[in-house]
N, C-alpha and C positions, 0 to 999 in steps of 0.2 A: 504493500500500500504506500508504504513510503516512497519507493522510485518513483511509485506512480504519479504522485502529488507532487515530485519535484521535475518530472518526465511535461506533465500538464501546467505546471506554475512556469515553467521555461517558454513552452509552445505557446502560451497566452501571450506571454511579454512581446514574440514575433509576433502575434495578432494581433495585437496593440501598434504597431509599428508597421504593417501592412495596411493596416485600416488609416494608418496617418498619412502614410507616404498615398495610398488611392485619392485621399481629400485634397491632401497636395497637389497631383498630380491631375485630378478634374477641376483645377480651380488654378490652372497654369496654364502657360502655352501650349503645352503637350499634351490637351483634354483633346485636341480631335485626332489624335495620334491612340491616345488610350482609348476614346471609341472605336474606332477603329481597328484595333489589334481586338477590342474583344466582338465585334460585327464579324470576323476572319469567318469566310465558310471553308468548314471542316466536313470531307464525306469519305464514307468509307462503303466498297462494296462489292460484293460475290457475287456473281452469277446476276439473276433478278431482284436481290436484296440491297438493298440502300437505305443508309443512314447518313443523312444529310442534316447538320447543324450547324448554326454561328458559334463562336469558339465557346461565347459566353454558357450556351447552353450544355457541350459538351463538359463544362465545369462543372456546373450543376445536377445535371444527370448523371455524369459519368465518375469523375473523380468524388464528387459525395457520394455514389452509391458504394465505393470501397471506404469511405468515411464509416456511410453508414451498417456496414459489414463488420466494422471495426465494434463498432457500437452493439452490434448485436450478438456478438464474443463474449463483451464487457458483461453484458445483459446475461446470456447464460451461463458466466462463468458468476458472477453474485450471485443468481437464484440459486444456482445446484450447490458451490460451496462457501464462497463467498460472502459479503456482509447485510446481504438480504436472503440468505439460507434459512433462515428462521423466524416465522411469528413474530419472536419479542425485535428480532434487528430490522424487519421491513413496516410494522405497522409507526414508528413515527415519521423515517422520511416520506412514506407513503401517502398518508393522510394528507403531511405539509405539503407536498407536490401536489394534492388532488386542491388543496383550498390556494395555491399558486398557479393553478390551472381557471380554476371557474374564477371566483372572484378579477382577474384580469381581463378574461373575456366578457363576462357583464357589462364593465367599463365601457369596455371598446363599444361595445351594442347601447349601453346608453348613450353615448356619444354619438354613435353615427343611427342610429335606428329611423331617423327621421325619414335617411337617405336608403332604399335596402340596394340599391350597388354598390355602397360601399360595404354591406354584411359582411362579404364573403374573406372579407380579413380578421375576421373576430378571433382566430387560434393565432395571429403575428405575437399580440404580446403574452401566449402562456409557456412559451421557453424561455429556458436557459441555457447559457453557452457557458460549459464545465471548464473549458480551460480559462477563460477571461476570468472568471469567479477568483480561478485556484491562485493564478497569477495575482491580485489583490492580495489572497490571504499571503500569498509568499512576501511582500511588500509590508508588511505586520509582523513579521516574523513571529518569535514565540508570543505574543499577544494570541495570535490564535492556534488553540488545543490541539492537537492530533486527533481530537474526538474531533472536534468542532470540522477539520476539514474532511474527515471521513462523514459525519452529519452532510456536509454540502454537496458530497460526491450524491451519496445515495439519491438525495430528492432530485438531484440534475438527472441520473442515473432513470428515475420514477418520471422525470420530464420528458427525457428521450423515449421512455415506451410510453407515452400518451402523444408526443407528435408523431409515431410513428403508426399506432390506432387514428389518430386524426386525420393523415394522410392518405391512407388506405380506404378511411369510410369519405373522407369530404373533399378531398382532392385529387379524385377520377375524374377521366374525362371519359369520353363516350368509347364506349369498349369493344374490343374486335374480338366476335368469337373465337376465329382461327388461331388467334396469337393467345387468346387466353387457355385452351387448349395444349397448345405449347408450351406453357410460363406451369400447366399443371402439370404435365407428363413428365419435366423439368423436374418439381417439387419432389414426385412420386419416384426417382430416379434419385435423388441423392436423400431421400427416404431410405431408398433400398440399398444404396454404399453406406449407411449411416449401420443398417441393422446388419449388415455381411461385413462390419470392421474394415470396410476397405482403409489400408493404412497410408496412400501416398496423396499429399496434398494435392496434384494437378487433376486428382478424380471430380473433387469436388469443384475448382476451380476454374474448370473446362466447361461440367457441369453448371456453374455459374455464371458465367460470362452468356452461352446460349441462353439459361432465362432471363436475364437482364437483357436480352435483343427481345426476345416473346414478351417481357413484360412492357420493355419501350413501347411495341408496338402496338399491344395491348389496350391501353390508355389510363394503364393504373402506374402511376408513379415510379420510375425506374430505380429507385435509390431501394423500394422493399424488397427489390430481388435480391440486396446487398445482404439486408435482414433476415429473411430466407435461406439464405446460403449457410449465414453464421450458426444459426441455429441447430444445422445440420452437423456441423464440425464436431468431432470424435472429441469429449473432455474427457475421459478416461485415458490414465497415466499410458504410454507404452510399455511394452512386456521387457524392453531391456534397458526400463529406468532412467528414462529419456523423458522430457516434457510431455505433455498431449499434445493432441495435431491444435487443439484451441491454444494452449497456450503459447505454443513454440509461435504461430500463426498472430497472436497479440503483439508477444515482446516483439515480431518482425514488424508488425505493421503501423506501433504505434509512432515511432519516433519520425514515419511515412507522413503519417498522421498529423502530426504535432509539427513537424517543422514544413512542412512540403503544402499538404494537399488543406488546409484550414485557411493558413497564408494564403495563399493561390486564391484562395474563396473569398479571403475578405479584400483580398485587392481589385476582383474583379467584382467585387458587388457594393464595396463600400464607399466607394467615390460618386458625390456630390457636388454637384456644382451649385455653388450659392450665388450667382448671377440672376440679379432679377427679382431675389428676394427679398422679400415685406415682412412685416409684424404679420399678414395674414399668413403669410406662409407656417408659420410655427401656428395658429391654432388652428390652419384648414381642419377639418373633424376624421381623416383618415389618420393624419400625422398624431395631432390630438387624444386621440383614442388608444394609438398605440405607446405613446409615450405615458401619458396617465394609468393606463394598464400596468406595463414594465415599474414604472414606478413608486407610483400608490400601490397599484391591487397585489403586485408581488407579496411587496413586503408586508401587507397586513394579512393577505390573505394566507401567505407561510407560516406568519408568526404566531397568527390565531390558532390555526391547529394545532402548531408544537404546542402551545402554551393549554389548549385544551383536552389535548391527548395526554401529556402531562401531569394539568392538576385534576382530571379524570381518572388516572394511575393505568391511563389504557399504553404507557410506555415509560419506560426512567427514564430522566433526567440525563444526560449522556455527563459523564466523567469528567470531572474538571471545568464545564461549564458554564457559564452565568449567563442569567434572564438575556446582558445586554448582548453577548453576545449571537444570543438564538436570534434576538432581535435582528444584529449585522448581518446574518444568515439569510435573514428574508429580503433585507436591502441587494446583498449579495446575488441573489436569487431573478433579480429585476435584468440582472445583465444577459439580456437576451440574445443579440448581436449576431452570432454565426446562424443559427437555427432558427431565430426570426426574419433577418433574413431570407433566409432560404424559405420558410414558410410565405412569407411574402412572395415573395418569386411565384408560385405555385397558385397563389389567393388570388392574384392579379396580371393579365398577363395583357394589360394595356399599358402602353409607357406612361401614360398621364401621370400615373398613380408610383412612378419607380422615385420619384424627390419624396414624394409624404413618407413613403413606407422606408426609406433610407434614412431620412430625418428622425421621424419617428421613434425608428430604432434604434439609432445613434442620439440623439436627448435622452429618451429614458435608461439608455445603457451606462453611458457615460454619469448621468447623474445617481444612476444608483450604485455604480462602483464608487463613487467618489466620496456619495453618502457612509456607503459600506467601511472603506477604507478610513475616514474620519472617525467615524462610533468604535471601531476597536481601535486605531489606532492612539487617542485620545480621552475615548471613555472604557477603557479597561489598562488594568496593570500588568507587567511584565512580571512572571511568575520569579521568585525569589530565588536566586542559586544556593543549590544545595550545599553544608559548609563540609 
């Protein structure tokens, strides 16, 4: 857990620093050079098959769907042994992520509900982005617990399997039998290497790559095929004491992950151009909604449930602890950024709407790390060296 948390506080700090250099960078001479290189069509094709994208999309489809691969490793390696293997370790990041979930989207639907074209962004602000978070707490140092950051991993952890249900039920597009057909035959096929212990990575990986083309094509969201696949990965140790194929397949992919394919996303999604913009611009009611979500609805809506699961005794207190901390947590929680993004992306696929939802999520990101980083860094104490 510890690599992990210094693996994810590292990759943040470059996420941080791709997302500044993109703002730069769209707010500079070289904003029609950067449109540009991400407009690039990209095609690739066999026989009668074609896949044809702008660069930007191949980002988003393609290199998040091993993002999202990565995430579904994570995912089944906490359930089966990991720090949501149990009752008492999953019911309070659980809860927190479910009152980090609704409560933000409310918002957003009060906000825009006047308008219902702009509904279909109402899940932008209920993620979190795990590494921006971990990077803050690393900026705190021992101010914040080792509980406290294994606390933040889970509920992002519980984030990422409700945008990833979110995804699957509310942002399909119109579906191709034939290819969904495919994406199933696919599933049922490393079903079947999963239960015959097939042991060499490319089984599953070949296997995945074909459902993620059925699933593109499909019209259901290409990043689940990545989910899909993980799921399937062998976590039973090897017979000659050797990693499992999951986890040999994590520790390869994360630092993929973390330095490479997160970067790459936020430089190709987080550049804004502030040309042109008003005081209207910051409360248009799409930008509005998502920023008061990330912001407000996070962190109350996190903190309430810790705090009611809690003094309900429907979970303890995590170790070393304090109120204010749980509180940073839910501030922490607000920093939605990669995964909002990308939800965005998905919600709206008219450009009109690509400054709110970038703005959006860059306001309430940046203000609730900032909030986050403030309350521990200033409203808690630096634990006492042992003599």
């Amino acid at each position: 857990m510890k690599e992990f948390l210094k693996l994810e506080a590292a990759g943040g700090i470059l996420l941080i620093a791709a997302s500044v250099l993109a703002l730069v960078v769209a707010n500079s001479p070289l904003q029609e050079l950067y449109l540009r290189l991400l407009d690039v069509p990209v095609a690739i094709q066999v026989g009668a098959l074609e896949i044809a994208k702008p660069m930007i999309l191949w980002i988003n489809d393609g290199l998040m769907a091993v993002f999202f691969f990565l995430i579904g490793l994570e995912i089944k390696r906490e359930l089966v042994e990991g720090e949501l293997s149990s009752a008492s370790k999953i019911t309070l990041p659980a809860l927190a992520a479910v009152g980090g979930m609704v409560l933000p989207a409310l918002i957003y639907w009060f906000v825009n509900n006047h308008d219902p074209s702009n509904l279909n962004g109402w899940a932008i602000p209920t993620a979190t982005d795990i590494a921006f978070a971990l990077a803050i707490l690393a900026l705190v140092g021992s101010r914040a617990p080792l509980a406290l950051k294994v606390l933040l991993t889970a509920v992002a952890i519980f984030d990422d399997l409700g945008a990833i249900i979110i995804i699957a039920i509310f942002y399909t597009a119109n579906l191709s039998t034939t290819a969904l057909i495919g994406a199933i035959v696919c599933l049922a096929a490393l079903a079947i290497a999963n239960r015959l212990g097939a042991k060499r990575q490319a089984v599953y990986i070949l296997i995945g790559i074909v459902l993620w083309v059925f699933t593109l094509k499909s019209g259901v969201h290409a990043t689940l095929a990545g989910v899909a696949t993980a799921l399937a990965i062998p976590l039973k140790p090897a017979e000659d004491g050797e990693p499992s194929m999951l986890k040999s397949l994590e520790h390869t992919l994360h630092p993929w992950a973390a330095f490479g394919i997160l970067p790459v996303f936020a430089f190709a999604n987080a550049g804004v151009s502030f040309a042109g913009m008003g005081s209207e611009s910051f409360t248009e009611p799409v930008k509005l909604g998502i920023t008061l979500g990330l912001l407000v609805g996070k962190q109350i809506g996190v903190f309430a449930m810790l705090w009611l699961a809690i003094k309900c005794r429907l979970a303890a207190m995590p170790e070393g602890v304090t109120w204010t901390q749980l509180y940073a947590v839910g501030l922490l929680c607000g920093i939605g950024f990669t995964m909002s993004l990308f939800i965005g992306s998905l919600a709206f696929e008219h450009t009109s709407f690509d400054t709110p939802i970038r703005l959006g999520v860059l306001t309430g990101s940046i203000l609730s790390g900032v909030g986050g980083y403030l309350l521990l860094r200033f409203g808690t104490q630096k634990p006492a060296l042992a003599k």
